[in-house]
C-alpha positions in Angstrom: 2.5 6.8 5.4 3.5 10.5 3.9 7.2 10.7 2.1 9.3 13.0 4.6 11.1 15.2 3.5 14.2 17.4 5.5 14.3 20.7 4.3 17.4 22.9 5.0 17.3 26.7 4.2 18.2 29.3 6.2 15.8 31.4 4.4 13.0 31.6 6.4 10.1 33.0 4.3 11.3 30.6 1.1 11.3 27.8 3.8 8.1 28.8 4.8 6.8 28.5 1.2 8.6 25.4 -0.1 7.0 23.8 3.2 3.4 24.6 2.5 3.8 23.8 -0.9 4.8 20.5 0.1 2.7 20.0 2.3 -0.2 20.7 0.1 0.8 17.9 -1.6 0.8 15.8 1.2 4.5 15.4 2.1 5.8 15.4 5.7 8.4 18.0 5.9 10.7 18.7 8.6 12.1 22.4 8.4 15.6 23.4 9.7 17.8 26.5 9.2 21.1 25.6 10.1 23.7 22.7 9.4 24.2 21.0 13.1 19.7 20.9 13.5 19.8 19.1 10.3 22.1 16.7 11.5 20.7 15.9 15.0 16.9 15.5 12.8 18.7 12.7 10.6 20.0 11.1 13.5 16.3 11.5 15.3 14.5 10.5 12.6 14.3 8.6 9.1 13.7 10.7 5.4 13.0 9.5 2.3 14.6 13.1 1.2 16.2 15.8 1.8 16.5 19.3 0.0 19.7 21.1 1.3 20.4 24.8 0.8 24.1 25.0 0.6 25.3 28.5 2.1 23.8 27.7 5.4 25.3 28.0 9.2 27.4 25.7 11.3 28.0 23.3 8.0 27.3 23.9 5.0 25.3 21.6 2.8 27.9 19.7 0.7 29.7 19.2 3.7 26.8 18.2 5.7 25.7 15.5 3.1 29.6 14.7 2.6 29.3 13.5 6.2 26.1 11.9 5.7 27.4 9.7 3.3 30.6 8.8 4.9 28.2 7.4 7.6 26.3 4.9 5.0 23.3 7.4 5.2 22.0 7.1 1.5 19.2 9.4 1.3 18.3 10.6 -1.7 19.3 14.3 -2.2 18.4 17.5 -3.6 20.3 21.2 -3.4 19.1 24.1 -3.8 21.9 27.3 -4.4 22.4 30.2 -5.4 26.2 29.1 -6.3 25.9 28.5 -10.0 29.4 27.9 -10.4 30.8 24.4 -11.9 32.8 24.2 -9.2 30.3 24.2 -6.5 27.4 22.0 -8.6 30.2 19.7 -9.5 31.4 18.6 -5.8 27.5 18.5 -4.9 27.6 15.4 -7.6 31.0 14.2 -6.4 29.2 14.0 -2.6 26.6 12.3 -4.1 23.8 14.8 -4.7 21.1 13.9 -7.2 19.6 16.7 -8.8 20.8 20.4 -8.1 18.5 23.5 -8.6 19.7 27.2 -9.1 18.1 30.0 -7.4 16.1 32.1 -8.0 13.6 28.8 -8.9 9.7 28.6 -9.2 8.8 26.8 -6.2 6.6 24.5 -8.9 9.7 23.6 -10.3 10.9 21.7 -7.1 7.5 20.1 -6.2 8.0 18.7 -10.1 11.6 16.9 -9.2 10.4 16.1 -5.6 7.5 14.6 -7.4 9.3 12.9 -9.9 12.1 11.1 -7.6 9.4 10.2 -4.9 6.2 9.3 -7.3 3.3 10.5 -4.3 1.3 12.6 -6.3 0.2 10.3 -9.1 -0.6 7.6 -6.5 -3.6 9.8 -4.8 -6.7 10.0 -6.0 -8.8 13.1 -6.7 -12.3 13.9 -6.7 -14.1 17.2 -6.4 -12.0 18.5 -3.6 -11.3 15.1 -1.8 -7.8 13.5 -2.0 -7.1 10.2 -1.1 -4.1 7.8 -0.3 -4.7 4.2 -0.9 -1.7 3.7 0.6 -2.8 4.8 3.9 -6.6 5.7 3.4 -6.1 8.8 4.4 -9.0 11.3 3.0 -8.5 14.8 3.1 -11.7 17.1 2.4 -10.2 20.9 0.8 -6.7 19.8 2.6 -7.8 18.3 5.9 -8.2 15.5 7.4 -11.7 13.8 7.2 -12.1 10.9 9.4 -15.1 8.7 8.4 -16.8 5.2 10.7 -15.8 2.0 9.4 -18.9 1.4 7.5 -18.7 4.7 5.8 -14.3 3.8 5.3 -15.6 0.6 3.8 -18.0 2.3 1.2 -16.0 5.3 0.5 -13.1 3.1 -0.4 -15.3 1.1 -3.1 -16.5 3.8 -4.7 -13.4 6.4 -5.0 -11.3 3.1 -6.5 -13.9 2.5 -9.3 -15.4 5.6 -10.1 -17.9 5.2 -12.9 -18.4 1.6 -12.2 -21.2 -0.1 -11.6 -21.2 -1.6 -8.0 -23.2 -4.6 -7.3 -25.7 -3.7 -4.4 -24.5 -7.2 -2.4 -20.9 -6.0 -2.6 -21.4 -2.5 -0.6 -24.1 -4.9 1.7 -21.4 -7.0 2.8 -19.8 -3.6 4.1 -22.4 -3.5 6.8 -22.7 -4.6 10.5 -26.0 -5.4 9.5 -26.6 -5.6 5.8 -30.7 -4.9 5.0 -31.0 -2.5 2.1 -32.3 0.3 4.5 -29.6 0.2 6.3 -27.7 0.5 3.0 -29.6 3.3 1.9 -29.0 5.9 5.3 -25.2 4.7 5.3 -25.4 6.0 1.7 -27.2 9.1 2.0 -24.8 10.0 4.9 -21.3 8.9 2.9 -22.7 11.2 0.3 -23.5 14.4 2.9 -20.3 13.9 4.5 -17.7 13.5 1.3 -20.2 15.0 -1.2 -19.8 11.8 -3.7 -22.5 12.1 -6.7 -23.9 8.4 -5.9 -26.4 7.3 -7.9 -28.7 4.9 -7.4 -29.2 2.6 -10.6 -32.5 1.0 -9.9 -32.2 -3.0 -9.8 -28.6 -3.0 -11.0 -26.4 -1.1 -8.4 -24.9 1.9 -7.1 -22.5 4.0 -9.5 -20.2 7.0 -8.4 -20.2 9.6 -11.2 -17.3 11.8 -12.6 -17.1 14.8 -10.3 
């Protein structure tokens, strides 16, 4: 499943853009403005992160995760301020903050700390303009969802895990109901119209999916 994220900033349009960043790189994130909606969410639901503003309504974020804490609620945490002050980056430490970022930030420049503390992005793999979880084997096709049959899941996941390999034409048989080699051949040519893999046919030896 996607790392979830809680997002709290009262900023709407940067919200707006730290979410769809985020999302792009396929993070669940949950958006919230104020202090008291980010607390009934952690009680709702479970995060592997959250990303608190700090000057926000109700609570404010040091607070907030001051709270969280006291309740045994260990979840990894990120702020994001304007207050540059040592003062105020300081007690986010003391309440048990992990990284801290100072606004004005290069949205880039969170995805690279989110990335780094939650390790998603070097797990998916890429090709042409597929991406795809091993995890979940989830395939998204330019950022959506593609759903394939389970003969076509079956292939698809062979050949994305060892591009440039040689596959042996009785290990993508056994992926079939019922395995003849025509039958391997249309559930070929329609993996390839439907993902656009370069499949190529390696006459008595097996199948190979090129570099795309």
């Amino acid at each position: 499943m996607s790392k979830k994220i809680l997002l709290l900033e009262d900023d709407i349009l940067l919200a707006q853009t730290l979410c769809e960043l985020l999302e792009s790189e396929g993070y669940d994130v949950v958006s919230v403005a104020c202090g008291n909606d980010a607390i009934d969410k952690t009680y709702d639901e479970k995060f592997d992160l959250y990303v608190f503003d700090i000057n926000v309504p109700d609570i404010n974020g040091l607070k907030l995760l001051e709270s969280l804490r006291n309740a045994d609620d260990e979840t990894p945490t990120l702020f994001i301020s304007a207050l540059v002050d040592l003062k105020s980056i300081s007690k986010a430490f003391e309440v048990g903050a992990y990284d801290y970022i100072k606004k004005p930030f290069f949205p880039e420049e969170l995805l690279i700390r989110v990335n780094s503390k939650l390790a998603i992005k070097s797990l998916n793999i890429h090709y042409k303009d597929l991406e795809y979880d091993p995890r979940t084997n989830v395939l998204r096709k330019g950022g959506h969802i593609l759903a394939l049959g389970e003969v076509q899941e079956k292939l698809f996941e062979l050949f994305i895990t060892n591009i440039s390999k040689i596959l042996d034409k009785d290990l993508l048989l056994e992926c079939l109901e019922k395995p003849s080699p025509v039958a391997l051949r249309v559930a070929l040519s329609k993996l390839k119209a439907t993902t656009g893999l370069q499949i190529k046919n390696l006459r008595g030896i097996g199948y190979v999916l090129e570099q795309g």
